[in-house]
MDTraj code that builds the backbone (N, CA, C; nanometers):
import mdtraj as md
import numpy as np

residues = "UNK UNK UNK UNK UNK UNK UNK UNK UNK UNK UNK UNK UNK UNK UNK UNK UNK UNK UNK UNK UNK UNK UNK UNK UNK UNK UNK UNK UNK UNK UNK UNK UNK UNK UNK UNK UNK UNK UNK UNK UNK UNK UNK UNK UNK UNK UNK UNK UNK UNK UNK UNK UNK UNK UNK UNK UNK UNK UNK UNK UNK UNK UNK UNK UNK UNK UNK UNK UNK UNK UNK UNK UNK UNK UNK UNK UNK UNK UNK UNK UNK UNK UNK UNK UNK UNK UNK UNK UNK UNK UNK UNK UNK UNK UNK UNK UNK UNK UNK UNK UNK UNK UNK UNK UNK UNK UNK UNK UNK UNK UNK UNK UNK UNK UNK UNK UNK UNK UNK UNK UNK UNK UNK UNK UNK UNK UNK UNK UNK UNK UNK UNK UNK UNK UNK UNK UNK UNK UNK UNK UNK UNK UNK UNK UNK UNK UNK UNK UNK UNK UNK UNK UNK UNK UNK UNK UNK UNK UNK UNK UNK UNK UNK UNK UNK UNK UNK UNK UNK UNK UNK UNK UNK UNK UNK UNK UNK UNK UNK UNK UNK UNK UNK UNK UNK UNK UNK UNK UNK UNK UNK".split()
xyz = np.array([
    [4.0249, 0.4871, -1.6079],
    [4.0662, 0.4829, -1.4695],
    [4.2147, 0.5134, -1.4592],
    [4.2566, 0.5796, -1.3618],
    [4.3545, 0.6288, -1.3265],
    [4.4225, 0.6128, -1.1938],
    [4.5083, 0.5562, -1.1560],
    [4.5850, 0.4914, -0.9951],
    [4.4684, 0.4274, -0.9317],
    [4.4108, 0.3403, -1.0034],
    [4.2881, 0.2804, -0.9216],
    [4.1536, 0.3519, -0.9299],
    [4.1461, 0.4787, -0.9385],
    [4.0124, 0.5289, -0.8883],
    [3.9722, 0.5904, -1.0262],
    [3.8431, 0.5729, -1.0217],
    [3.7561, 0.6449, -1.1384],
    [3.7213, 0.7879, -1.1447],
    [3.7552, 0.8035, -1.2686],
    [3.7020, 0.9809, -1.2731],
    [3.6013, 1.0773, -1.2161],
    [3.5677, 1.1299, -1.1678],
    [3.4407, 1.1710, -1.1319],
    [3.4080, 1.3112, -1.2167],
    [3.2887, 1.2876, -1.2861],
    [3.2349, 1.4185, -1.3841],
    [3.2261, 1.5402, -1.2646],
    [3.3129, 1.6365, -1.3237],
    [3.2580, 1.7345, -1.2313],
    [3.0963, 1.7914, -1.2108],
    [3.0382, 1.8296, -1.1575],
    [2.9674, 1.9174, -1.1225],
    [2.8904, 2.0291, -1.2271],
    [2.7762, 2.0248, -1.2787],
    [2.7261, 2.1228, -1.3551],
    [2.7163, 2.2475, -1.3318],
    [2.7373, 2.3814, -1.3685],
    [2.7362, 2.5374, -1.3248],
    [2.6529, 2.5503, -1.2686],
    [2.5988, 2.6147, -1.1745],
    [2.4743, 2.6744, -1.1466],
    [2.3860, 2.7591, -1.2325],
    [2.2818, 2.7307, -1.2228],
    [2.1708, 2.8157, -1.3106],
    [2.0406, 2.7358, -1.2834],
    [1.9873, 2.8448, -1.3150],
    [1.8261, 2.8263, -1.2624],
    [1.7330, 2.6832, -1.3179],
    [1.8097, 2.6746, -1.4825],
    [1.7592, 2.6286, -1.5426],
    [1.7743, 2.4190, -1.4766],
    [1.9081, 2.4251, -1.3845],
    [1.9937, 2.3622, -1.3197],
    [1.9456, 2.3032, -1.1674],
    [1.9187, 2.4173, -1.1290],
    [1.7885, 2.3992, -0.9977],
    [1.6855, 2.3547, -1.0335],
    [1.6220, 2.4047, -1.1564],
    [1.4732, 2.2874, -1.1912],
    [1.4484, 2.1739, -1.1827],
    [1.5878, 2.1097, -1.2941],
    [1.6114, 2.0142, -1.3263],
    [1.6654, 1.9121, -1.2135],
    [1.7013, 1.9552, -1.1221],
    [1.7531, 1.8817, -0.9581],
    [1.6178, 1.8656, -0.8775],
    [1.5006, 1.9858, -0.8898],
    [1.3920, 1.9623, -0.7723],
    [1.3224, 1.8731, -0.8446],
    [1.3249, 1.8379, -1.0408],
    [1.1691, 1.7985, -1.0545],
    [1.2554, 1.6542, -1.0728],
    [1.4110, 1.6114, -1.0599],
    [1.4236, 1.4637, -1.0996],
    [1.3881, 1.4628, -0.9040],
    [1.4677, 1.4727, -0.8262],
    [1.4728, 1.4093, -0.7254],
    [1.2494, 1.4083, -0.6839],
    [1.1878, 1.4894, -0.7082],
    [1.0587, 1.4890, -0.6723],
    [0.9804, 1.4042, -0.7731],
    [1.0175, 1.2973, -0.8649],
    [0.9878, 1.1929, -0.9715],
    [1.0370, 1.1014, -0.8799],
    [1.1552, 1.0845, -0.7899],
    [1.1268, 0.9552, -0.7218],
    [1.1112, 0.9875, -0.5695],
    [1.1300, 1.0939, -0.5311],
    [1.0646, 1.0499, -0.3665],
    [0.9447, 1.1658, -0.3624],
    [0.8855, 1.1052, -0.2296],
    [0.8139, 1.2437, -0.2146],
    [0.8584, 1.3183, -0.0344],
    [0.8639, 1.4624, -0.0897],
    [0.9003, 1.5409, 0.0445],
    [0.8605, 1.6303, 0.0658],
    [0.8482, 1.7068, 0.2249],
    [0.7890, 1.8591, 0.2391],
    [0.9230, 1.9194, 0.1815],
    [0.8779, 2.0666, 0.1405],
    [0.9378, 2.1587, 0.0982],
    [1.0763, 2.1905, 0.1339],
    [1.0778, 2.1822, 0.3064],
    [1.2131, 2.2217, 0.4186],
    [1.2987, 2.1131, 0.2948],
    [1.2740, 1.9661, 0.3113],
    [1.3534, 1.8747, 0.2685],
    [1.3866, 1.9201, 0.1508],
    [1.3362, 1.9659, 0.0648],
    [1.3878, 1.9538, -0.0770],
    [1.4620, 2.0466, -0.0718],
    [1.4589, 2.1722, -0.0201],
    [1.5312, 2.3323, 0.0092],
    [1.6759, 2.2644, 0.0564],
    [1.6862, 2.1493, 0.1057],
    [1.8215, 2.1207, 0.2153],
    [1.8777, 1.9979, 0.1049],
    [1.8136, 1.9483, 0.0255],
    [1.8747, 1.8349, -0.0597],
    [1.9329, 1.9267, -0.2515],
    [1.8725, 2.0609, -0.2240],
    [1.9043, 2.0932, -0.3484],
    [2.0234, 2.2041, -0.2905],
    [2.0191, 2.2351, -0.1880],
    [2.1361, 2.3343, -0.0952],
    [2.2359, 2.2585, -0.1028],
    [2.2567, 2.0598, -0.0792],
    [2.3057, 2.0168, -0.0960],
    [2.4097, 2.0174, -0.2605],
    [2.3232, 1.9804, -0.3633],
    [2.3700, 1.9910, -0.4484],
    [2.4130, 2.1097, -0.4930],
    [2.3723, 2.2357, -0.4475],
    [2.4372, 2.3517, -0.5292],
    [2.5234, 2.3685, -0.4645],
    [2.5637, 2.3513, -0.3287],
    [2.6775, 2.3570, -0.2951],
    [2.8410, 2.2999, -0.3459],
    [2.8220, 2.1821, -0.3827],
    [2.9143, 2.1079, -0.4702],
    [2.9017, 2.2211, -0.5950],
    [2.8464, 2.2119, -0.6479],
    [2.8520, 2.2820, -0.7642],
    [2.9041, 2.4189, -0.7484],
    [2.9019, 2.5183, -0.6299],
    [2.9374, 2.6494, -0.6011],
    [3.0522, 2.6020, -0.5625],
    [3.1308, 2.5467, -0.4919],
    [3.2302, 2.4649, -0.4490],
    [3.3337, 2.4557, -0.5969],
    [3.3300, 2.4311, -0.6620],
    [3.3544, 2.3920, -0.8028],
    [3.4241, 2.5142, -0.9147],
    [3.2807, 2.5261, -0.9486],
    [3.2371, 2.6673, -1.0309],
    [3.2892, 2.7931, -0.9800],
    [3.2175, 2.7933, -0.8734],
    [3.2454, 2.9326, -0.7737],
    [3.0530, 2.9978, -0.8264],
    [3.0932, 3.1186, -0.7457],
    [2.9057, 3.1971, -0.7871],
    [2.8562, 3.2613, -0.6481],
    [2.7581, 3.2888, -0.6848],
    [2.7080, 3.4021, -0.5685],
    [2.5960, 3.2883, -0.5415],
    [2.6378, 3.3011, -0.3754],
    [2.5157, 3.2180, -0.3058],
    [2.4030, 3.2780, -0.2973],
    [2.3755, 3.4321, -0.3144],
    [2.2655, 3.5081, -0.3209],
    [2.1614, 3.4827, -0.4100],
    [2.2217, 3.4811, -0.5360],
    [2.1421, 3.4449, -0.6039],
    [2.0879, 3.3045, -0.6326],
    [2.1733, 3.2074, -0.6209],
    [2.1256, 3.0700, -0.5928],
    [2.0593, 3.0798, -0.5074],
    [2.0417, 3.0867, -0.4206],
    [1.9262, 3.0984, -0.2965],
    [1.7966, 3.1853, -0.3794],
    [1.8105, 3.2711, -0.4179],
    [1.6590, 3.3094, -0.5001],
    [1.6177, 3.1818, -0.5884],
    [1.6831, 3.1678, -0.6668],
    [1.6526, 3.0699, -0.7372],
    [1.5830, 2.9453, -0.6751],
    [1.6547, 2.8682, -0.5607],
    [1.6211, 2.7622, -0.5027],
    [1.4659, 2.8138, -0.4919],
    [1.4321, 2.8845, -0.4388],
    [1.3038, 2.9619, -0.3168],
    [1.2138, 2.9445, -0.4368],
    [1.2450, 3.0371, -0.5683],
    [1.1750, 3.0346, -0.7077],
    [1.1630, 2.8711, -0.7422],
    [1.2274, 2.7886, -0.7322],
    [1.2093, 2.6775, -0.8315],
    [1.1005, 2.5739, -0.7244],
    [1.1057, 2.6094, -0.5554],
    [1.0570, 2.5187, -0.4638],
    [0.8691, 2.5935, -0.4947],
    [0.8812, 2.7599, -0.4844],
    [0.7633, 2.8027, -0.5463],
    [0.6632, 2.7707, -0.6003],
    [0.8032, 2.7397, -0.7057],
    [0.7115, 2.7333, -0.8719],
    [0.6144, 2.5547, -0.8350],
    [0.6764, 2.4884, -0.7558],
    [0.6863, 2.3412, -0.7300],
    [0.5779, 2.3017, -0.6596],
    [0.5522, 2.4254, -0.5975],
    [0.4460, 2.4314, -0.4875],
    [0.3110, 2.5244, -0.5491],
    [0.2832, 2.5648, -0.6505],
    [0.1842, 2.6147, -0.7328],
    [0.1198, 2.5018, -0.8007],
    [0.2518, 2.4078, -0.8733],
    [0.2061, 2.3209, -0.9871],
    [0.1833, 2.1880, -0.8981],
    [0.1630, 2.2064, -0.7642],
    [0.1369, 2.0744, -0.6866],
    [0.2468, 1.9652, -0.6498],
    [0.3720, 1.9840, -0.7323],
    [0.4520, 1.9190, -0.7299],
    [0.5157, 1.8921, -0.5490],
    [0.5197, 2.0121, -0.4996],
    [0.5376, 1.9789, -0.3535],
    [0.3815, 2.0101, -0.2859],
    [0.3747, 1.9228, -0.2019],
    [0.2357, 1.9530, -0.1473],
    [0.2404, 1.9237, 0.0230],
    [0.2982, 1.9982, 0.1202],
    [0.3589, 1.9493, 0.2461],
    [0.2210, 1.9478, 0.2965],
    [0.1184, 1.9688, 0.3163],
    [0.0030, 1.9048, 0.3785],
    [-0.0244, 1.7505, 0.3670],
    [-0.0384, 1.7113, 0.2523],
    [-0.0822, 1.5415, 0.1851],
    [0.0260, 1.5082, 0.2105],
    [0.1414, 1.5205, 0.1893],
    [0.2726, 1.4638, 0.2666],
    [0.2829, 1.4251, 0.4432],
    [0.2470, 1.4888, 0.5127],
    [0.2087, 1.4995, 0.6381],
    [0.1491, 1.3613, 0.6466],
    [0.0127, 1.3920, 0.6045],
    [-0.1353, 1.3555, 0.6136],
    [-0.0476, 1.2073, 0.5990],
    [-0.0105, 1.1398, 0.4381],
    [-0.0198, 1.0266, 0.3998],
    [0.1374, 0.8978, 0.5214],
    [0.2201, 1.0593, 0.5279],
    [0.3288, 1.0022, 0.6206],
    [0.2763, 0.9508, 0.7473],
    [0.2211, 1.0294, 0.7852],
    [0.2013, 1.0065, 0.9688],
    [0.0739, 0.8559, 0.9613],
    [0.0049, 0.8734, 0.8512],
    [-0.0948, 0.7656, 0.8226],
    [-0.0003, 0.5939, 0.7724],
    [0.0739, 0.6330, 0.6933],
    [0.1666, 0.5063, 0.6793],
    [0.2620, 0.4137, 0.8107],
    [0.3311, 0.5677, 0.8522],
    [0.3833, 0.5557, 0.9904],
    [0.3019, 0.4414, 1.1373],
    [0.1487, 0.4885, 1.1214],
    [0.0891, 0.4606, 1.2398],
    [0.0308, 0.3362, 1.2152],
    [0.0245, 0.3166, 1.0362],
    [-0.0077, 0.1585, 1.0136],
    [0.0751, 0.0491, 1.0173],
    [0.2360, 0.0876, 1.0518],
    [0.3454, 0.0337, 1.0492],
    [0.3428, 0.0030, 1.2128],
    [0.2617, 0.0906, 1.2956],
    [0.2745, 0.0164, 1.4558],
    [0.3955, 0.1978, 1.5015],
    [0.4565, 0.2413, 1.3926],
    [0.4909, 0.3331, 1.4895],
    [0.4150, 0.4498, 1.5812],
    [0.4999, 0.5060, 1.6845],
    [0.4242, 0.5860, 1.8141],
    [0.4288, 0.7333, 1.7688],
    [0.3347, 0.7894, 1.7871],
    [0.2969, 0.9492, 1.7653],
    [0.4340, 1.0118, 1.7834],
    [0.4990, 0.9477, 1.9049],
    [0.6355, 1.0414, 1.9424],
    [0.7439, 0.9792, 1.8509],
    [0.7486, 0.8764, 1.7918],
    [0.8308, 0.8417, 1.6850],
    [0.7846, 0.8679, 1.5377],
    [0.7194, 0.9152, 1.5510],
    [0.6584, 0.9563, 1.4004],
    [0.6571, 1.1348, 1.3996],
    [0.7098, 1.2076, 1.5265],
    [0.6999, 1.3167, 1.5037],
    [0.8556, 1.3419, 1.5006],
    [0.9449, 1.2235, 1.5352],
    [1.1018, 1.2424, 1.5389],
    [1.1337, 1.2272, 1.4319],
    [1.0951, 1.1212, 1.3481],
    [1.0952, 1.0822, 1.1968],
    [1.0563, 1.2344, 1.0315],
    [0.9931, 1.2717, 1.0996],
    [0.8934, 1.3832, 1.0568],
    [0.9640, 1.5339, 1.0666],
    [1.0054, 1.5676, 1.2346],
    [1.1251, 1.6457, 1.2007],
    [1.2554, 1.6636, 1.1564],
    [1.2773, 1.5216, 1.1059],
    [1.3929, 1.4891, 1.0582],
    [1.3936, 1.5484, 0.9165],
    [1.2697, 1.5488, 0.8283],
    [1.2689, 1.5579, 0.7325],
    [1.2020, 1.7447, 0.7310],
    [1.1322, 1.8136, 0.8029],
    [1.1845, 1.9708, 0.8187],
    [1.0301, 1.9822, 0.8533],
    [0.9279, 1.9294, 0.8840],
    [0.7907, 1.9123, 0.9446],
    [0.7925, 1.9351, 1.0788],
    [0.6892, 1.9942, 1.1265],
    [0.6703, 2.0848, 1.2702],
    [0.6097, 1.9166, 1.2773],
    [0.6162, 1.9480, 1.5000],
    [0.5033, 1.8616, 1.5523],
    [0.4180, 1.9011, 1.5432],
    [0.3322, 2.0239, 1.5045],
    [0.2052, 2.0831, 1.5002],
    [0.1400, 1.9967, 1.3983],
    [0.1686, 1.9791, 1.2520],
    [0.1252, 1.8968, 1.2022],
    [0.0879, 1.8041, 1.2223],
    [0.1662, 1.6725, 1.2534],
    [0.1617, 1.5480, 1.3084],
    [0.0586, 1.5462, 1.4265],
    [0.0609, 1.6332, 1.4948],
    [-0.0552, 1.6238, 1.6037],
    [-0.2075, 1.6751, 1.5184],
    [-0.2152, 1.7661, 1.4064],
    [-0.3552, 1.7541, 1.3737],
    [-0.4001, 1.6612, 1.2869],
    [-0.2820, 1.5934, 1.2265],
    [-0.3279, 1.4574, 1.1408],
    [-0.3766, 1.3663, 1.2690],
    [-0.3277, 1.3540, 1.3705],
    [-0.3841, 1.2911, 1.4880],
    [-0.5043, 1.3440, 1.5441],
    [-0.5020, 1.4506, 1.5228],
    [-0.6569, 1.4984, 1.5919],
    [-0.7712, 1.4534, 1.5088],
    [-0.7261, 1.4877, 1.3728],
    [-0.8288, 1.4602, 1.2318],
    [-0.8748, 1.2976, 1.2839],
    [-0.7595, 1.1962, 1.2647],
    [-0.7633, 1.0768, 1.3008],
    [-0.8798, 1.0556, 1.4304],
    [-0.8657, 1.1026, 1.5498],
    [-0.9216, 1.0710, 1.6327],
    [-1.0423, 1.1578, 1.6577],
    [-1.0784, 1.2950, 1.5949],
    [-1.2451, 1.2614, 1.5409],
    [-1.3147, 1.2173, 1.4623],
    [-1.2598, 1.1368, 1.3930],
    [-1.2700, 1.0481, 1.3019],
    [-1.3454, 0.8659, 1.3813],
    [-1.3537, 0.8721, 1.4943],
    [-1.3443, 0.7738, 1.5999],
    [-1.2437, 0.6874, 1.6088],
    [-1.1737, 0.6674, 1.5727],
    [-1.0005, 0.6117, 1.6455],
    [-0.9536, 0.6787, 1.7090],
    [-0.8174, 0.5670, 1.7745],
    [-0.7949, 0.5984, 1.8734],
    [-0.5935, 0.5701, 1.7641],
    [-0.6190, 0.6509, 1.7054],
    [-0.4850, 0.6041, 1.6380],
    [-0.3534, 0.5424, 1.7453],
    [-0.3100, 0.5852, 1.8763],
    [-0.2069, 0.5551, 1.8767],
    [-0.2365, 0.4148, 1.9748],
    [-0.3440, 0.3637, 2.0298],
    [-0.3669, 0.2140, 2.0802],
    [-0.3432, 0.1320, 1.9261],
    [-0.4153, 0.2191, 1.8485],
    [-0.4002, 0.0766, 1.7198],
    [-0.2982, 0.0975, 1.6690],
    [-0.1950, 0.1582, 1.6644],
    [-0.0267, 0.1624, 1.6383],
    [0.0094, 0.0723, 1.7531],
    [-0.0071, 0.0972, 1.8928],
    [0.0193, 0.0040, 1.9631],
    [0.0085, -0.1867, 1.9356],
    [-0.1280, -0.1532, 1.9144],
    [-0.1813, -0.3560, 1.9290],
    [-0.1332, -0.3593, 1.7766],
    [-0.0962, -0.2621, 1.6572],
    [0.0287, -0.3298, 1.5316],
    [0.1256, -0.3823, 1.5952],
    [0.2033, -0.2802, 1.6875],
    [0.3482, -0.3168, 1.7238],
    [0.3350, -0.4193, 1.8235],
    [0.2631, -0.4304, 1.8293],
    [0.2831, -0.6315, 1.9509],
    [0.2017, -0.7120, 1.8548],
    [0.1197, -0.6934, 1.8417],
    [0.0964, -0.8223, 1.6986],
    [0.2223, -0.8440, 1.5714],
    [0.2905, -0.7286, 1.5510],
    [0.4138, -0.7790, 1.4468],
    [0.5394, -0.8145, 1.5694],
    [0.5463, -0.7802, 1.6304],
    [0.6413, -0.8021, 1.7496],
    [0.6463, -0.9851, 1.8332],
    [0.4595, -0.9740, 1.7852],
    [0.4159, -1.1295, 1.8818],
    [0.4710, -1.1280, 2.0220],
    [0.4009, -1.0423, 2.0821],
    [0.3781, -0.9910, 2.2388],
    [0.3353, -1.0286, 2.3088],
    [0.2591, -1.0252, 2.4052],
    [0.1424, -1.0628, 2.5137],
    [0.0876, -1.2004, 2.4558],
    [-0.0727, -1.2382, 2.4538],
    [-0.1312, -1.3282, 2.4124],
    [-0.0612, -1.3527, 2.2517],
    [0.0141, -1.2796, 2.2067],
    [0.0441, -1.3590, 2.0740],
    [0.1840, -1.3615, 2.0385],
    [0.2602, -1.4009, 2.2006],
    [0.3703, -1.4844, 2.1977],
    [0.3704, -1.6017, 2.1339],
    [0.4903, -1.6495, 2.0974],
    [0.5210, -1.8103, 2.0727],
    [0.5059, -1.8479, 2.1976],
    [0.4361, -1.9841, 2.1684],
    [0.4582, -2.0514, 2.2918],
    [0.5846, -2.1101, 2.3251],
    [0.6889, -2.1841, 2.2832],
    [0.8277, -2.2273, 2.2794],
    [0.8796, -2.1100, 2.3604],
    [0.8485, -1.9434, 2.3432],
    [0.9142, -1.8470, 2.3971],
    [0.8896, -1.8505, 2.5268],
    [0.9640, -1.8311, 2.6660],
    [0.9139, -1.7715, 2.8087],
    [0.8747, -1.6240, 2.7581],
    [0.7890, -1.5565, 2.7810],
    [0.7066, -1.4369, 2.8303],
    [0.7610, -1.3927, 2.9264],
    [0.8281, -1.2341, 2.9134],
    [0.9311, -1.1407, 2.9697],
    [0.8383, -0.9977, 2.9966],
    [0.7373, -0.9643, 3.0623],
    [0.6569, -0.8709, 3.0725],
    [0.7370, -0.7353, 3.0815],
    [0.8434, -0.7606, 3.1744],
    [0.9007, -0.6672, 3.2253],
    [0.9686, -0.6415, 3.0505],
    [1.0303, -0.6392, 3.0194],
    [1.1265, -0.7077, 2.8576],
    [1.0552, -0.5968, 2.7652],
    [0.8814, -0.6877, 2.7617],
    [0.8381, -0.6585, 2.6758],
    [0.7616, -0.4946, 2.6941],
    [0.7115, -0.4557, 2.8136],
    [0.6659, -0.3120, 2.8652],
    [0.8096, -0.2268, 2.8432],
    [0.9653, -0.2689, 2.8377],
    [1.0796, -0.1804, 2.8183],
    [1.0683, -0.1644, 2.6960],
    [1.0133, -0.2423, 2.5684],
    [1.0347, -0.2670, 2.4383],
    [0.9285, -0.1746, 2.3994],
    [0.8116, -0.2045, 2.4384],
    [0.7172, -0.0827, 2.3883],
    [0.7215, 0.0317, 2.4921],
    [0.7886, 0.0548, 2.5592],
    [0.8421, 0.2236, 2.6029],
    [0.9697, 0.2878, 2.5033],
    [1.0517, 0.2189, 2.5223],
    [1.1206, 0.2808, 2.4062],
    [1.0703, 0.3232, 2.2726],
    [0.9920, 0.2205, 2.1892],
    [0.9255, 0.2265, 2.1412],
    [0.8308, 0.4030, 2.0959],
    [0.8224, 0.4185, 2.1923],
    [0.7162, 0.5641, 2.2330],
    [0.6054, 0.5734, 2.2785],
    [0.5607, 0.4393, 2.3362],
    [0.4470, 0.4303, 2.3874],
    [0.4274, 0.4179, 2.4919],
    [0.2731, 0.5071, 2.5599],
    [0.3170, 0.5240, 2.7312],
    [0.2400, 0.3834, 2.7717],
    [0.3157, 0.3757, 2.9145],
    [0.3093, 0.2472, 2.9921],
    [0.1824, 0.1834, 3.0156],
    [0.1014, 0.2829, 3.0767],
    [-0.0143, 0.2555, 3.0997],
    [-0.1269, 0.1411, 2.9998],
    [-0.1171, 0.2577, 2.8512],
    [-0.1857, 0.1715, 2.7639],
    [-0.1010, 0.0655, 2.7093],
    [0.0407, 0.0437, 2.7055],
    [0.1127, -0.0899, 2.7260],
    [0.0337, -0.2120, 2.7884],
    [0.0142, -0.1792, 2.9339],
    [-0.0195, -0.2648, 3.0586],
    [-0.1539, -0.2919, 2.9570],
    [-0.2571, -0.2529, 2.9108],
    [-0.4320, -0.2248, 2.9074],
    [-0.4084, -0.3503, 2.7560],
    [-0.3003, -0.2859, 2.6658],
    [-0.3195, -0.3962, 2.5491],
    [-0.2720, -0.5220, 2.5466],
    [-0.1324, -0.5358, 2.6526],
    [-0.0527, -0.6932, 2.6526],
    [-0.1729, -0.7696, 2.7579],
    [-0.2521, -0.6894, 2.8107],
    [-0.3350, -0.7646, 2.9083],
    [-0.4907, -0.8005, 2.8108],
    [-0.4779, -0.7966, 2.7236],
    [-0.5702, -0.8344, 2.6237],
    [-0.5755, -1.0161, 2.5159],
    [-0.6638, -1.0063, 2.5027],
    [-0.6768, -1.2223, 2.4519],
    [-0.6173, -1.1496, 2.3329],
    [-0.5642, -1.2610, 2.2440],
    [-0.5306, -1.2434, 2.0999],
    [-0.5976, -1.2112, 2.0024],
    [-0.7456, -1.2427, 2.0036],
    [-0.8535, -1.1951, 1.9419],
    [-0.8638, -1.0547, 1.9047],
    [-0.8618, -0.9907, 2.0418],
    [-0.8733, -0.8322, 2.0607],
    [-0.8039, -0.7692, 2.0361],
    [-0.6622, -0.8104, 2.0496],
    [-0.5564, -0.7523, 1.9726],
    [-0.5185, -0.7562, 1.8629],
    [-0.5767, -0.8661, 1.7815],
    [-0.6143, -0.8736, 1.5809],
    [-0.6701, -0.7802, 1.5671],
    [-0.8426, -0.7863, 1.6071],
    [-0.9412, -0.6652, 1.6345],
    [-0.8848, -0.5561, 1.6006],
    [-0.8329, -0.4835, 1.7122],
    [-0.7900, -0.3607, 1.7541],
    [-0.7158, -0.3547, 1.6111],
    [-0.5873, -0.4577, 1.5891],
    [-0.4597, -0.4044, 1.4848],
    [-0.5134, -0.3775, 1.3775],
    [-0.6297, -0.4562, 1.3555],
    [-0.7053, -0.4491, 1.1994],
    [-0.7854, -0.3038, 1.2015],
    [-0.8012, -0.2568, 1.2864],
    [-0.8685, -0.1064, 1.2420],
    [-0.7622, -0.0116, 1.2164],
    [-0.6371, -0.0928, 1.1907],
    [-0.5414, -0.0040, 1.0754],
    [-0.5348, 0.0360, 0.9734],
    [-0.6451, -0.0310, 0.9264],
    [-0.7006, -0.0540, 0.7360],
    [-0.7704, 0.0998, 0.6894],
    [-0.8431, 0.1260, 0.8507],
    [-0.9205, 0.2146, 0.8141],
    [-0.8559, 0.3782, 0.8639],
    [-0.7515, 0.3696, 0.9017],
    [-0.6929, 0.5038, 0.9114],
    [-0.5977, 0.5184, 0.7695],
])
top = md.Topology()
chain = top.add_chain()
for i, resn in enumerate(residues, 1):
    res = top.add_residue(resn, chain, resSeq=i)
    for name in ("N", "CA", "C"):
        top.add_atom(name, md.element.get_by_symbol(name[0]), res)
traj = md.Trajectory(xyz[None], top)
């Protein structure tokens, strides 16, 4: 250490062999669509071009080649990514419209997200009521307030609008016994 602050290893050269080794560690611990990984390894070669110096031309082939190669050997698979996201998402109580903000964040169309919802709902669910009666059963909403709590309707219909959920089926589930709203939350198991 030096005036307080620690060294920092520079930056490895660019090379292909360099881009591999960046898509297949970071894709060993998370999983992502393709857009994402293209923008997290753009990330890193940038530092490294920054550095080094190099032709962004060809790094950019490379990236495209190594996301490719990634996407042959299954390693990226942006369909089952979709599929398992928007399915985790909706068992968590979040809303179709917050799960498609979440989703483009990470480089996923709403087109997707809406046919994992379609799949879902010929499937006979009604995926986004039972995201709903999650998010007031973990929330403890309507009939499955505390009792100690006063009950804020108005409060609680602002909480699940923000939320992303429209009003209407708000009004249809807080106006439901506690029973029905276990019911309902528990056919989360099966999406």
């Amino acid at each position: 250490m030096r005036g307080g602050r620690p060294f920092r290893k520079p930056p490895p050269r660019p090379s292909p062999k360099y881009v591999r080794w960046a898509l297949v560690a970071y894709m060993q611990r998370y999983s992502a669509p393709s857009a994402h990984v293209r923008r997290i390894l753009w990330r890193k070669l940038n530092r490294c071009l920054a550095f080094h110096g190099g032709d962004r031309e060809e790094v950019s082939e490379w990236i495209e080649d190594a996301i490719t190669a990634a996407i042959k050997e299954g390693l990226i698979h942006d369909e089952r990514y979709v599929k398992d996201k928007v399915r985790v998402l909706l068992r968590r109580g979040s809303s179709p419209a917050a799960i498609r903000y979440k989703l483009r964040a990470k480089g996923v169309g709403g087109g997707q997200v809406d046919q994992v919802l379609q799949t879902l709902a010929a499937e006979g669910l009604d995926p986004q009521r039972i995201a709903l009666a999650t998010f007031v059963r973990k929330r403890r909403m309507g009939a499955l307030a505390r009792a100690d709590r006063p009950v804020d309707s108005r409060k609680e219909l602002a909480r699940i609008g923000r939320a992303g959920f429209p009003i209407g089926m708000a009004l249809e589930v807080l106006a439901m016994s506690a029973e029905e709203i276990e019911d309902l939350a528990f056919k989360r198991r099966l999406m």
